[in-house]
Backbone and ligand atoms as CSV (ligand in chain L), in Angstrom:
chain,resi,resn,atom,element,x,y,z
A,1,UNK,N,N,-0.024,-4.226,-23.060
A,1,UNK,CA,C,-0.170,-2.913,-22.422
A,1,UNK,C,C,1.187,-2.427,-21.890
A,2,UNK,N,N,1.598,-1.430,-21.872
A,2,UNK,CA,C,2.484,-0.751,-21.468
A,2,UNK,C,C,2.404,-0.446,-20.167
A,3,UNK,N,N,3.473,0.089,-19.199
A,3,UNK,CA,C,3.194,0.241,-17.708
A,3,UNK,C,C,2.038,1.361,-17.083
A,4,UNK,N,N,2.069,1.990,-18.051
A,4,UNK,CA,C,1.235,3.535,-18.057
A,4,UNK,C,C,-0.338,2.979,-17.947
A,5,UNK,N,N,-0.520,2.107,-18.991
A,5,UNK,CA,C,-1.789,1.555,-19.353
A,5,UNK,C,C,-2.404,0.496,-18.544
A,6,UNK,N,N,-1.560,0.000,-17.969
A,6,UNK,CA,C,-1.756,-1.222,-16.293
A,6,UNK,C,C,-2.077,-0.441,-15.505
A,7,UNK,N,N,-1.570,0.737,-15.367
A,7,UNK,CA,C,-1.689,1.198,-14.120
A,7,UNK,C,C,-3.284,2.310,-14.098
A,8,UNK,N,N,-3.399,2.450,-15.417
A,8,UNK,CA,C,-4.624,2.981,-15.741
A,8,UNK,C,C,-5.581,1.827,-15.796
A,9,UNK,N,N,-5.565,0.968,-16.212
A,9,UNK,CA,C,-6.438,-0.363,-16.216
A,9,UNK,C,C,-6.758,-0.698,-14.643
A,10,UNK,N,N,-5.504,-0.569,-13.714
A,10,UNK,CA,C,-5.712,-1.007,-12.181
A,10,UNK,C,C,-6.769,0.018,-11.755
A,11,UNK,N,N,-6.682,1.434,-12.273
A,11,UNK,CA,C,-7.626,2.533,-11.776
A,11,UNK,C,C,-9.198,2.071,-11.837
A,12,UNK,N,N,-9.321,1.356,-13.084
A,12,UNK,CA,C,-10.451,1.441,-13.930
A,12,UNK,C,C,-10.954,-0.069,-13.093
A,13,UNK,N,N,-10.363,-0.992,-12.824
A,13,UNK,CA,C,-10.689,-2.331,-12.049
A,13,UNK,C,C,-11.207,-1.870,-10.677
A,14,UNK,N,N,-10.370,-0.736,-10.268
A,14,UNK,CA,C,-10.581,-0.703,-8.912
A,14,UNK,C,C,-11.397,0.460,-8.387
A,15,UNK,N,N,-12.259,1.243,-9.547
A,15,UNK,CA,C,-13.595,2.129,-9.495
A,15,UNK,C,C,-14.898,1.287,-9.797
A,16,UNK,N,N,-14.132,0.072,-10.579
A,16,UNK,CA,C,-15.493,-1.191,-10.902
A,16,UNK,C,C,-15.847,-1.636,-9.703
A,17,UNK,N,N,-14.741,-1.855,-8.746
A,17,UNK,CA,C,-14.457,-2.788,-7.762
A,17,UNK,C,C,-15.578,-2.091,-6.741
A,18,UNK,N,N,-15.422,-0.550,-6.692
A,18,UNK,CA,C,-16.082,0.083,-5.315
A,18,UNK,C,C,-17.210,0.499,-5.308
A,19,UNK,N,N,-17.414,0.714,-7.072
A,19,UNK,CA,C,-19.131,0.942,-7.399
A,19,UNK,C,C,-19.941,-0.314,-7.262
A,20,UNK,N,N,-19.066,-1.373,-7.340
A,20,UNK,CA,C,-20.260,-2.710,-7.347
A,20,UNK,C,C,-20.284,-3.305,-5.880
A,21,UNK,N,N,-19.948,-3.193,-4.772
A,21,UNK,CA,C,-19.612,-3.826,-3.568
A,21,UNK,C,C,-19.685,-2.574,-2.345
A,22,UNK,N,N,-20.619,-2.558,-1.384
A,22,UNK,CA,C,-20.396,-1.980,-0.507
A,22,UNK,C,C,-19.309,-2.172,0.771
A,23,UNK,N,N,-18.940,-3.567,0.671
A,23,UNK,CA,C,-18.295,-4.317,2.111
A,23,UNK,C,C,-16.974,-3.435,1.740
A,24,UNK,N,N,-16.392,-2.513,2.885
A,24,UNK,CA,C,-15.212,-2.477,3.369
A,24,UNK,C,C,-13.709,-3.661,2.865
A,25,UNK,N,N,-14.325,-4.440,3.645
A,25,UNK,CA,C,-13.173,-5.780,3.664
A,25,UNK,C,C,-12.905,-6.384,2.300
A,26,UNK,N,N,-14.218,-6.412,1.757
A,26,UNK,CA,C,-14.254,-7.040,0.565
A,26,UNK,C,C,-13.352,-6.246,-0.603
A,27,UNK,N,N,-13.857,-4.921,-0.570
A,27,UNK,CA,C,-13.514,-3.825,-1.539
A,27,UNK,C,C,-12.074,-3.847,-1.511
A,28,UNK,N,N,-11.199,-3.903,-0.071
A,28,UNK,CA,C,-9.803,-3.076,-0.338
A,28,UNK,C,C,-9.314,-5.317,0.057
A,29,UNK,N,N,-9.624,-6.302,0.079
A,29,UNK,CA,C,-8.999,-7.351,-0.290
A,29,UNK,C,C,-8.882,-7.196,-1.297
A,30,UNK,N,N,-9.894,-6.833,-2.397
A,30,UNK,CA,C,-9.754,-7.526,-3.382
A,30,UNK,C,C,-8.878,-6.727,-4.787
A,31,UNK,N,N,-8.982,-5.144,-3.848
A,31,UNK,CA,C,-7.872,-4.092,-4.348
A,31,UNK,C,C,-6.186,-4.911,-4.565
A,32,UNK,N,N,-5.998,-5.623,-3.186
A,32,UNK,CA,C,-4.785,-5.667,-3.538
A,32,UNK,C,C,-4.414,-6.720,-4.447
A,33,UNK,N,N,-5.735,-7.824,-4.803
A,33,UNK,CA,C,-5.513,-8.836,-5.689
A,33,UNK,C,C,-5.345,-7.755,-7.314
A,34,UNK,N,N,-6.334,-6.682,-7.125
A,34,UNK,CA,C,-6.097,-6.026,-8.489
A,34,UNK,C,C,-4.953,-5.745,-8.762
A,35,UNK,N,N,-4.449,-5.075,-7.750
A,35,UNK,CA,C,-3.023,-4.297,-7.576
A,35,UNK,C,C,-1.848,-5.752,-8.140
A,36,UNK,N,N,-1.699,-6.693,-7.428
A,36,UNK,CA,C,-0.967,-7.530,-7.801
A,36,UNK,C,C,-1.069,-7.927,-9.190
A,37,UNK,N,N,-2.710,-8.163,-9.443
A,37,UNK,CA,C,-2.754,-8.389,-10.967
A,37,UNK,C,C,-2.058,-7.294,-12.480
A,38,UNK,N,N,-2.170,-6.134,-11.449
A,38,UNK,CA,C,-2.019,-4.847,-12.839
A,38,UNK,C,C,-0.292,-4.679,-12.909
A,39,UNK,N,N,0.079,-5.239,-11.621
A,39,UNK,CA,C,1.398,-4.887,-11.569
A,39,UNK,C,C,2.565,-5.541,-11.765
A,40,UNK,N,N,3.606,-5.327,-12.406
A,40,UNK,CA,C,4.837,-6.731,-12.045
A,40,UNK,C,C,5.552,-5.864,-11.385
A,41,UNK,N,N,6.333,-6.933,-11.277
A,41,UNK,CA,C,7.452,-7.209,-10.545
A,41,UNK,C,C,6.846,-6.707,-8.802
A,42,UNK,N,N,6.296,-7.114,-8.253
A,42,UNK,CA,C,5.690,-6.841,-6.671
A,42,UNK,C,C,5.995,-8.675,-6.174
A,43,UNK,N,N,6.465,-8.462,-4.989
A,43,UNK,CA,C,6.518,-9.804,-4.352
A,43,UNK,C,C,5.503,-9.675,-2.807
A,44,UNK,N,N,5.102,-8.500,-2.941
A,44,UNK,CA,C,4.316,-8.224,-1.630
A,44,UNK,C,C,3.637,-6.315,-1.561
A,45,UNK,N,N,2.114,-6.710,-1.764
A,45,UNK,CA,C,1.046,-5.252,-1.435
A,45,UNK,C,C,-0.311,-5.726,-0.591
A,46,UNK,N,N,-0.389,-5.087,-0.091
A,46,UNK,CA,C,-1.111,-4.941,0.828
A,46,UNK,C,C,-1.440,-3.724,1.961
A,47,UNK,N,N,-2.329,-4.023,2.800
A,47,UNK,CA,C,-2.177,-2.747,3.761
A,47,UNK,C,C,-2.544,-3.198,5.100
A,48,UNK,N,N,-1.737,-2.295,5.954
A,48,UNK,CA,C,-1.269,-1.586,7.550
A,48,UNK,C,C,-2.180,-0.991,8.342
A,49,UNK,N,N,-3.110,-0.833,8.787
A,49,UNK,CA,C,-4.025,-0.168,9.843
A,49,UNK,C,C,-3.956,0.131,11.056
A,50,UNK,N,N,-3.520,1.598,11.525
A,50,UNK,CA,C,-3.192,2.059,12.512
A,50,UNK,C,C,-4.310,2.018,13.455
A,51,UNK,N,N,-4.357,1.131,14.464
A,51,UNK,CA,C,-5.106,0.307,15.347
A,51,UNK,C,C,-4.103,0.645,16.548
A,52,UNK,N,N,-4.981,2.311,17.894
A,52,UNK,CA,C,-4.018,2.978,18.745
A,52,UNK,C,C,-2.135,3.296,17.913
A,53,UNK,N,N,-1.985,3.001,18.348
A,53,UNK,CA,C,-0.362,3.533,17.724
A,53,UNK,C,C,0.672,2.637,16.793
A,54,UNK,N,N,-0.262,1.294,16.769
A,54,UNK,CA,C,0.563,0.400,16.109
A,54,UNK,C,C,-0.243,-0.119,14.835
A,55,UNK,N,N,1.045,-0.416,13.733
A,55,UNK,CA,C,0.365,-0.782,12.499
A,55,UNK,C,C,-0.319,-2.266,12.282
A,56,UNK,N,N,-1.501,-2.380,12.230
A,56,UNK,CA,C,-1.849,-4.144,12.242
A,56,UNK,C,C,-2.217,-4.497,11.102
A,57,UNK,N,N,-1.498,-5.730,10.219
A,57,UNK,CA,C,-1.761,-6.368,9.083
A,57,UNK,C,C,-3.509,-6.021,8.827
A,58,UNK,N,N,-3.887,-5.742,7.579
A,58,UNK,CA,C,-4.733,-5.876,6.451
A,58,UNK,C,C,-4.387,-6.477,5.518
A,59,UNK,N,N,-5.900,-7.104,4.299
A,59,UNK,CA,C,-5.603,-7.831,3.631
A,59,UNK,C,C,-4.656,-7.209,2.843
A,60,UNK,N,N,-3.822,-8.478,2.328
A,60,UNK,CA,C,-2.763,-8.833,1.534
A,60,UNK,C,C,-2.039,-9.633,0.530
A,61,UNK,N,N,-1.121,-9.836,-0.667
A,61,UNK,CA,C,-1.221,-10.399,-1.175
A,61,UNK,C,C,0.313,-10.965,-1.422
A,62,UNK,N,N,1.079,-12.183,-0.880
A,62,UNK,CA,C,2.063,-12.179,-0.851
A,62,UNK,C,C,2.455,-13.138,0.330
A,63,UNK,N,N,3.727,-13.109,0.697
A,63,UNK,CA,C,3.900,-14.319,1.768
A,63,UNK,C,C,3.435,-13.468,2.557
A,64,UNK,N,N,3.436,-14.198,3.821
A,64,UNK,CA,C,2.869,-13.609,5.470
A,64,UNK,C,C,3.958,-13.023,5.677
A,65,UNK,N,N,3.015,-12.347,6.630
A,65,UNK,CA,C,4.136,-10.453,6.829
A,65,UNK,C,C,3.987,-10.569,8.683
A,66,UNK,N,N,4.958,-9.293,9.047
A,66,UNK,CA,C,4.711,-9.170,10.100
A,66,UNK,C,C,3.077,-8.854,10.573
A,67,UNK,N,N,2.905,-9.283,11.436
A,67,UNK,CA,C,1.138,-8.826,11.825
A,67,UNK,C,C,1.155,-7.281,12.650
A,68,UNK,N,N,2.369,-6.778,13.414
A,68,UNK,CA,C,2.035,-5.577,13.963
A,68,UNK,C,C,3.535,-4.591,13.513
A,69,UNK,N,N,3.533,-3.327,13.360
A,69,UNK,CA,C,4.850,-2.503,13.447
A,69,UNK,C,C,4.698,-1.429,13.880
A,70,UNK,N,N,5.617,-1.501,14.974
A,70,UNK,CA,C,5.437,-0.791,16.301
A,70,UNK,C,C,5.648,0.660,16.341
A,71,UNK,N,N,5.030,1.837,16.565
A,71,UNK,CA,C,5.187,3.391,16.050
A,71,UNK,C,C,6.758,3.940,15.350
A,72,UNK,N,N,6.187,4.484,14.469
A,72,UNK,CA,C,7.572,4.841,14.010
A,72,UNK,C,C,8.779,3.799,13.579
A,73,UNK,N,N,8.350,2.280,13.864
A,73,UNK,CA,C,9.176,1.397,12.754
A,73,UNK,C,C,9.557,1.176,11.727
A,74,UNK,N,N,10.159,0.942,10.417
A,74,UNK,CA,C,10.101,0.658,9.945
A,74,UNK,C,C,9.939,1.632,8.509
A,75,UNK,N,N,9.979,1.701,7.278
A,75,UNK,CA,C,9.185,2.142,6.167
A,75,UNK,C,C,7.850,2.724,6.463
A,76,UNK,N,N,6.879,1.337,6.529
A,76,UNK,CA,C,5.461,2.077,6.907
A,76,UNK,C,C,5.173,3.323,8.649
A,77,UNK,N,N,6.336,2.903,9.377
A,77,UNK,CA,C,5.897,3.644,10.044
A,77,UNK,C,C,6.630,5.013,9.875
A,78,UNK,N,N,7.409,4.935,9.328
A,78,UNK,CA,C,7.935,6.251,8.826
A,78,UNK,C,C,6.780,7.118,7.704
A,79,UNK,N,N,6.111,6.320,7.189
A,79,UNK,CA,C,5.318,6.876,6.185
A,79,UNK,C,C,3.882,7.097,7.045
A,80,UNK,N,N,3.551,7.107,8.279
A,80,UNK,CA,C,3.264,7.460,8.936
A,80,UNK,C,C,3.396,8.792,9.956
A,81,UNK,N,N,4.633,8.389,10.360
A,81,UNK,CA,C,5.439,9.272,11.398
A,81,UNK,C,C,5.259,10.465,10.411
A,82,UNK,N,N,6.058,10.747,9.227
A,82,UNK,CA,C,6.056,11.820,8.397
A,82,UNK,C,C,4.650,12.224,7.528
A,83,UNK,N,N,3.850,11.102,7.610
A,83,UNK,CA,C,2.699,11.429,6.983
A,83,UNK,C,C,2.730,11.493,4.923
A,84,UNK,N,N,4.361,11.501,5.097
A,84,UNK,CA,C,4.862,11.530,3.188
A,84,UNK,C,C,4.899,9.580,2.698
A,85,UNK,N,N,4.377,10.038,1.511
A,85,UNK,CA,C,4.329,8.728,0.544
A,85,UNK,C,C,6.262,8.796,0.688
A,86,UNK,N,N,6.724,7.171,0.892
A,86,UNK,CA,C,8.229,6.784,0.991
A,86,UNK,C,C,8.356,5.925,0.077
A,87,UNK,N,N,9.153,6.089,-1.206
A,87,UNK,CA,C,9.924,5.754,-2.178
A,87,UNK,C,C,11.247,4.932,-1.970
A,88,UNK,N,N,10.798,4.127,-1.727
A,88,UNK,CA,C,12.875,3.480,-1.418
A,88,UNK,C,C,13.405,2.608,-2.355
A,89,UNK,N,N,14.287,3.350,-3.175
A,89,UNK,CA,C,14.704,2.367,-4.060
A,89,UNK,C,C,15.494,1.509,-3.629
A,90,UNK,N,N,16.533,1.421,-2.244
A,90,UNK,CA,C,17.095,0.008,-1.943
A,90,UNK,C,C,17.101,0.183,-0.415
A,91,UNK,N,N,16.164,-1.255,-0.010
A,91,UNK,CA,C,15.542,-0.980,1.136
A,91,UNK,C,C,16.939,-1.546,2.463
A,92,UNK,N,N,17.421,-1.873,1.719
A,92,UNK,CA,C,19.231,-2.372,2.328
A,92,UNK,C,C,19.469,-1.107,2.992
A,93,UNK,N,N,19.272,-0.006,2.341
A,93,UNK,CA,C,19.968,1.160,2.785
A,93,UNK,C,C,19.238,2.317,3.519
A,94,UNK,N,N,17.885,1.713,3.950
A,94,UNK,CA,C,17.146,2.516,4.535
A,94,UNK,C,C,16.919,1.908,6.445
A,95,UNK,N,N,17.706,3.003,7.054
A,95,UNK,CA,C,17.961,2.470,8.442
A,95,UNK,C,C,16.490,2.162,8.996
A,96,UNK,N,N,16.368,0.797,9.919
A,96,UNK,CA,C,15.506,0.230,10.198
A,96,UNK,C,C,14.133,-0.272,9.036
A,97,UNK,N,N,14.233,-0.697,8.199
A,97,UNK,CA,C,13.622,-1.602,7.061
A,97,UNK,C,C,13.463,-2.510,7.844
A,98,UNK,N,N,11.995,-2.843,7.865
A,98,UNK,CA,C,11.806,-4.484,8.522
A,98,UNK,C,C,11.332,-5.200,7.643
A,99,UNK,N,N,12.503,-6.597,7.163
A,99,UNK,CA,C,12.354,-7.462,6.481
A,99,UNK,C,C,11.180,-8.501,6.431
A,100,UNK,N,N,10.303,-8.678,6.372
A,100,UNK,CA,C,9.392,-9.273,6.189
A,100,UNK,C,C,9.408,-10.802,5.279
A,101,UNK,N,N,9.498,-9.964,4.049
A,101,UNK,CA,C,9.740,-11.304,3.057
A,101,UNK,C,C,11.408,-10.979,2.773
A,102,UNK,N,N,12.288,-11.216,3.074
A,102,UNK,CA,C,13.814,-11.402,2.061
A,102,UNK,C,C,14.276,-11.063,1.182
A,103,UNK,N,N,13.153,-11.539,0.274
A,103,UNK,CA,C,13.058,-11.310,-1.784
A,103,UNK,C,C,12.831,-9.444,-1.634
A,104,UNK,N,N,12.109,-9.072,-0.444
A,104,UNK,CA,C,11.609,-7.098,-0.663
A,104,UNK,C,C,13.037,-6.882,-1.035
A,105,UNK,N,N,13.752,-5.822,-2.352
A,105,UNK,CA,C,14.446,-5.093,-2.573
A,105,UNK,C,C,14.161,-3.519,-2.676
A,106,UNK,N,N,12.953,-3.134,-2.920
A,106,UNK,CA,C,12.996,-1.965,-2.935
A,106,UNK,C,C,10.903,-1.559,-2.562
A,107,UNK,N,N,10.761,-0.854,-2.002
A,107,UNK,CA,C,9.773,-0.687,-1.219
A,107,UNK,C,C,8.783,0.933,-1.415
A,108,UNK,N,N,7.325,1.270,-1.616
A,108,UNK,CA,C,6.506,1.952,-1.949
A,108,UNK,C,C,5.483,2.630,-0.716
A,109,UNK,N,N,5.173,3.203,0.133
A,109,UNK,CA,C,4.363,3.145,0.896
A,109,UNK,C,C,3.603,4.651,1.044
A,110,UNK,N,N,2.825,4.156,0.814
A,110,UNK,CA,C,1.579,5.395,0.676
A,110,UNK,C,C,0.606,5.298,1.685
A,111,UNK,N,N,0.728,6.384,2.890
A,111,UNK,CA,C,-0.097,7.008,3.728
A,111,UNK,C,C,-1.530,7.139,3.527
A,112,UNK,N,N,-2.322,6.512,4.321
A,112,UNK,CA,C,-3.676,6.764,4.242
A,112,UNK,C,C,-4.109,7.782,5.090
A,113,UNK,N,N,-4.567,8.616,4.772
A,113,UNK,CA,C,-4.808,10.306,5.550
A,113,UNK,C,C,-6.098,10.851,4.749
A,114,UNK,N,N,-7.329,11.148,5.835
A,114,UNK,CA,C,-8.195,11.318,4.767
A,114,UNK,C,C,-9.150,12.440,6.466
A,115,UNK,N,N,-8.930,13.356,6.043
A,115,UNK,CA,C,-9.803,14.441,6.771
A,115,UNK,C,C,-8.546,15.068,7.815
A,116,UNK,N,N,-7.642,14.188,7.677
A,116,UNK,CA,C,-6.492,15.157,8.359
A,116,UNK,C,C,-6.031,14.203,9.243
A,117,UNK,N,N,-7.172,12.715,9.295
A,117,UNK,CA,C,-6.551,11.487,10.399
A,117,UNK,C,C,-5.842,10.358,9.199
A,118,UNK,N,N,-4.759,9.624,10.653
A,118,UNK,CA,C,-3.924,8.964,9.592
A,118,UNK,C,C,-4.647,7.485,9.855
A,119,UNK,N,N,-4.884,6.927,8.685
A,119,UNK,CA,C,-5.611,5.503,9.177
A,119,UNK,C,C,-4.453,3.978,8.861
A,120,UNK,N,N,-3.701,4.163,7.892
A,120,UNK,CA,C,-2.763,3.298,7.540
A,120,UNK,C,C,-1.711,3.835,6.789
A,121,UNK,N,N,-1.304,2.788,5.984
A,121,UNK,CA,C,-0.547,2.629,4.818
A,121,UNK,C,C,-0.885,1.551,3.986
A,122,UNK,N,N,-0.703,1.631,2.367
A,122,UNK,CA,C,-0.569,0.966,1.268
A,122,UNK,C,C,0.642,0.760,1.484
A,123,UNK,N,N,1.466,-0.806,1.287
A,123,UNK,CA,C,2.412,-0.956,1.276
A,123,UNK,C,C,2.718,-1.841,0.012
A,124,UNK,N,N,3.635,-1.202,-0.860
A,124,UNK,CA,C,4.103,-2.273,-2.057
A,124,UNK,C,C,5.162,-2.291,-1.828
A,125,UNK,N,N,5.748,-3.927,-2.033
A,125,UNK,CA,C,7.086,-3.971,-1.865
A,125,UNK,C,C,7.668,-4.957,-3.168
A,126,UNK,N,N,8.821,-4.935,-4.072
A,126,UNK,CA,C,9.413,-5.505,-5.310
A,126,UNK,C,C,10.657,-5.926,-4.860
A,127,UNK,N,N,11.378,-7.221,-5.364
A,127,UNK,CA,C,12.158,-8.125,-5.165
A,127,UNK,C,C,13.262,-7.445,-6.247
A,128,UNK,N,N,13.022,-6.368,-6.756
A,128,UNK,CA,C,13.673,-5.591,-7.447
A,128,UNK,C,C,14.540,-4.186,-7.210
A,129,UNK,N,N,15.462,-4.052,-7.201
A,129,UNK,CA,C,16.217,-2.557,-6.720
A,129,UNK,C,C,15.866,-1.503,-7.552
A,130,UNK,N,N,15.551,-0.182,-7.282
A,130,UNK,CA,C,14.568,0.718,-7.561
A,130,UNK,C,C,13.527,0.188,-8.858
A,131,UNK,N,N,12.493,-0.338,-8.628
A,131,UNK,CA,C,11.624,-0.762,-8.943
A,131,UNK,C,C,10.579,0.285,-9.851
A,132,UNK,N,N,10.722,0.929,-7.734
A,132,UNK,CA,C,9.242,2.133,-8.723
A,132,UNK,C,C,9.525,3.088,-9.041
A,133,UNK,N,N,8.629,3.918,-9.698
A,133,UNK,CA,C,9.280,5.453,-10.542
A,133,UNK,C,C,7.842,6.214,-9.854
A,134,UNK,N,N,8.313,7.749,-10.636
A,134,UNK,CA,C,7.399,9.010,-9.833
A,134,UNK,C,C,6.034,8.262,-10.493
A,135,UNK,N,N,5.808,7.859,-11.913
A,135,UNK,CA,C,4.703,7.828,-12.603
A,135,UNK,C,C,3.935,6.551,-11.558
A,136,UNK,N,N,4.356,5.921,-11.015
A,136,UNK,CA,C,3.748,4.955,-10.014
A,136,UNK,C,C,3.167,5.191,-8.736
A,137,UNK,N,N,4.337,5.723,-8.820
A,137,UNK,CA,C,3.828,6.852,-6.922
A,137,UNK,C,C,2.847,7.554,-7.630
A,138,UNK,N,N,2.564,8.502,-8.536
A,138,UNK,CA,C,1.496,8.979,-8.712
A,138,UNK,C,C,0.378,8.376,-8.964
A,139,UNK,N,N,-0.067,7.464,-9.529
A,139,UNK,CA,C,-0.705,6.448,-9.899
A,139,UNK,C,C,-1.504,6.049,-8.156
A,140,UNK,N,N,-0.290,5.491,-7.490
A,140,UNK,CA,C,-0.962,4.950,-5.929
A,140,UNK,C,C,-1.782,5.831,-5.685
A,141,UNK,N,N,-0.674,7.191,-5.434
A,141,UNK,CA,C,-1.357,8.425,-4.529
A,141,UNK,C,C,-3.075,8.554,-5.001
A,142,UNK,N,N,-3.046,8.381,-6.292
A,142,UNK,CA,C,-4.393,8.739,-6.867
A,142,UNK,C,C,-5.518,7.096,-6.677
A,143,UNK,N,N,-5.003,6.499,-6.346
A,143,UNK,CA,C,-5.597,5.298,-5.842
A,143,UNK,C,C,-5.986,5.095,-4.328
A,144,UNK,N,N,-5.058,5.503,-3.818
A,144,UNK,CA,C,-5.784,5.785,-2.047
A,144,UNK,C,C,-6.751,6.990,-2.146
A,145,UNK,N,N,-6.469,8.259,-2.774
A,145,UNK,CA,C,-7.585,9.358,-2.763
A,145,UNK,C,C,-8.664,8.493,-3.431
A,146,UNK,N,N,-8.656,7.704,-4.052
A,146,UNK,CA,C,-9.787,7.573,-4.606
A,146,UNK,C,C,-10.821,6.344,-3.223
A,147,UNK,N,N,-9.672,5.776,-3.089
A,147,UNK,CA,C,-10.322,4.911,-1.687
A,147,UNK,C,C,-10.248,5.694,-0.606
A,148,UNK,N,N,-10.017,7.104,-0.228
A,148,UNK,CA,C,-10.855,7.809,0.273
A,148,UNK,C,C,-11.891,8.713,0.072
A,149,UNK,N,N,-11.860,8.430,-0.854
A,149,UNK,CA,C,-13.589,9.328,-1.405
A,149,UNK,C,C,-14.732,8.160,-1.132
A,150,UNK,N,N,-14.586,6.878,-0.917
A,150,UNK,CA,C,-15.354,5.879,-0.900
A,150,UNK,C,C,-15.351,5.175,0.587
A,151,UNK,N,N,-14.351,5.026,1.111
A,151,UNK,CA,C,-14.361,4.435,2.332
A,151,UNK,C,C,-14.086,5.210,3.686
A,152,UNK,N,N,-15.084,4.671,4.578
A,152,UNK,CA,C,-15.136,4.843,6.027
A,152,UNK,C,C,-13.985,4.184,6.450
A,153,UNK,N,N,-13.043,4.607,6.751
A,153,UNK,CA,C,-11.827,3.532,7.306
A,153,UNK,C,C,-12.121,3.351,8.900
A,154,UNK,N,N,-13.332,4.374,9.338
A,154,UNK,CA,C,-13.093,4.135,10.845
A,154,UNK,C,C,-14.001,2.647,10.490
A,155,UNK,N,N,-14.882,2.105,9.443
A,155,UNK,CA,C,-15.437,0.474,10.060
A,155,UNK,C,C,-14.425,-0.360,9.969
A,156,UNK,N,N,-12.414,0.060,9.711
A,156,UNK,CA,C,-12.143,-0.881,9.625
A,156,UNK,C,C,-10.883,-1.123,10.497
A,157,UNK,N,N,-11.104,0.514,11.379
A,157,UNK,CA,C,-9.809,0.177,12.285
A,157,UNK,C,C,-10.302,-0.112,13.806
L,1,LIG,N1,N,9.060,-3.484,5.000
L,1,LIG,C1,C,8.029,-2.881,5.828
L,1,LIG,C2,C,7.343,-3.914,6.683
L,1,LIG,C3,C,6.128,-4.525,6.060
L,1,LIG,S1,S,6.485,-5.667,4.890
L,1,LIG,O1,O,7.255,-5.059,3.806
L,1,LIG,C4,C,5.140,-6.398,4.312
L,1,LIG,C5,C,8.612,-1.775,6.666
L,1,LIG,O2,O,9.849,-1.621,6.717
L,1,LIG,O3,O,7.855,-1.055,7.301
């Protein structure tokens, strides 16, 4: 398969995933095992849940991460703060990047916003310098809308 066709295959795993399973927890764990599966080069995806003002680890797939990032920290909280999906092709050069795993070279994070409230972030991160492209970011973007057409995020913050 080509990258186009993974990332369409991840779509298609992860509409299987939400029609067959009602559980919350279950549904977006096992998203990010899809996500890891459809994708290379990722050394770390998972997601962030804005729990009062700070971001608190959700399931994930990758070494252990920070467990909280504090308003406006960081990547994800910038993709917060601004509410815009953040593209960083070299996370070296993006002031305040919090290193987590070492191997992160370049970093993805897509805002969860669904009725106008912000509930997290999708965070992908690649051991690779600009990694991701627009056709990916589009791909996510259309992967969180779709896990907000399906999920209550308030059972999970
Ligand atoms: N790099 C992120 C922190 C989370 S880890 O990548 C898992 C950031 O700068 O917000």
């Amino acid at each position: 398969m080509n990258d186009e066709e993974k990332l369409r295959y991840m779509i298609v795993l992860a509409k299987s995933q939400i029609s067959s399973e009602k559980d919350t927890l279950a549904n977006i764990s096992n998203l990010t095992a899809i996500i890891k599966a459809c994708v290379d080069n990722l050394n770390w995806a998972g997601f962030y849940f804005l729990r009062g003002d700070e971001l608190v680890l959700g399931p994930f797939q990758g070494l252990p991460a920070c467990n909280r990032i504090l308003p406006e920290k960081g990547v994800c909280g910038h993709a917060v703060k601004t509410g815009q999906v953040q593209m960083v092709p070299d996370v070296d050069l993006f002031p305040g990047h919090i290193a987590c795993d070492d191997a992160s070279k370049s970093e993805l994070v897509i805002p969860i916003i669904k009725e106008g409230r912000t509930y997290g972030v999708l965070d992908l991160d690649s051991p690779r310098r600009e990694r991701f492209t627009d056709l990916e970011r589009d791909y996510f973007v259309k992967l969180v809308d779709l896990l907000n057409e399906s999920i209550d995020w308030k059972k999970i913050i």
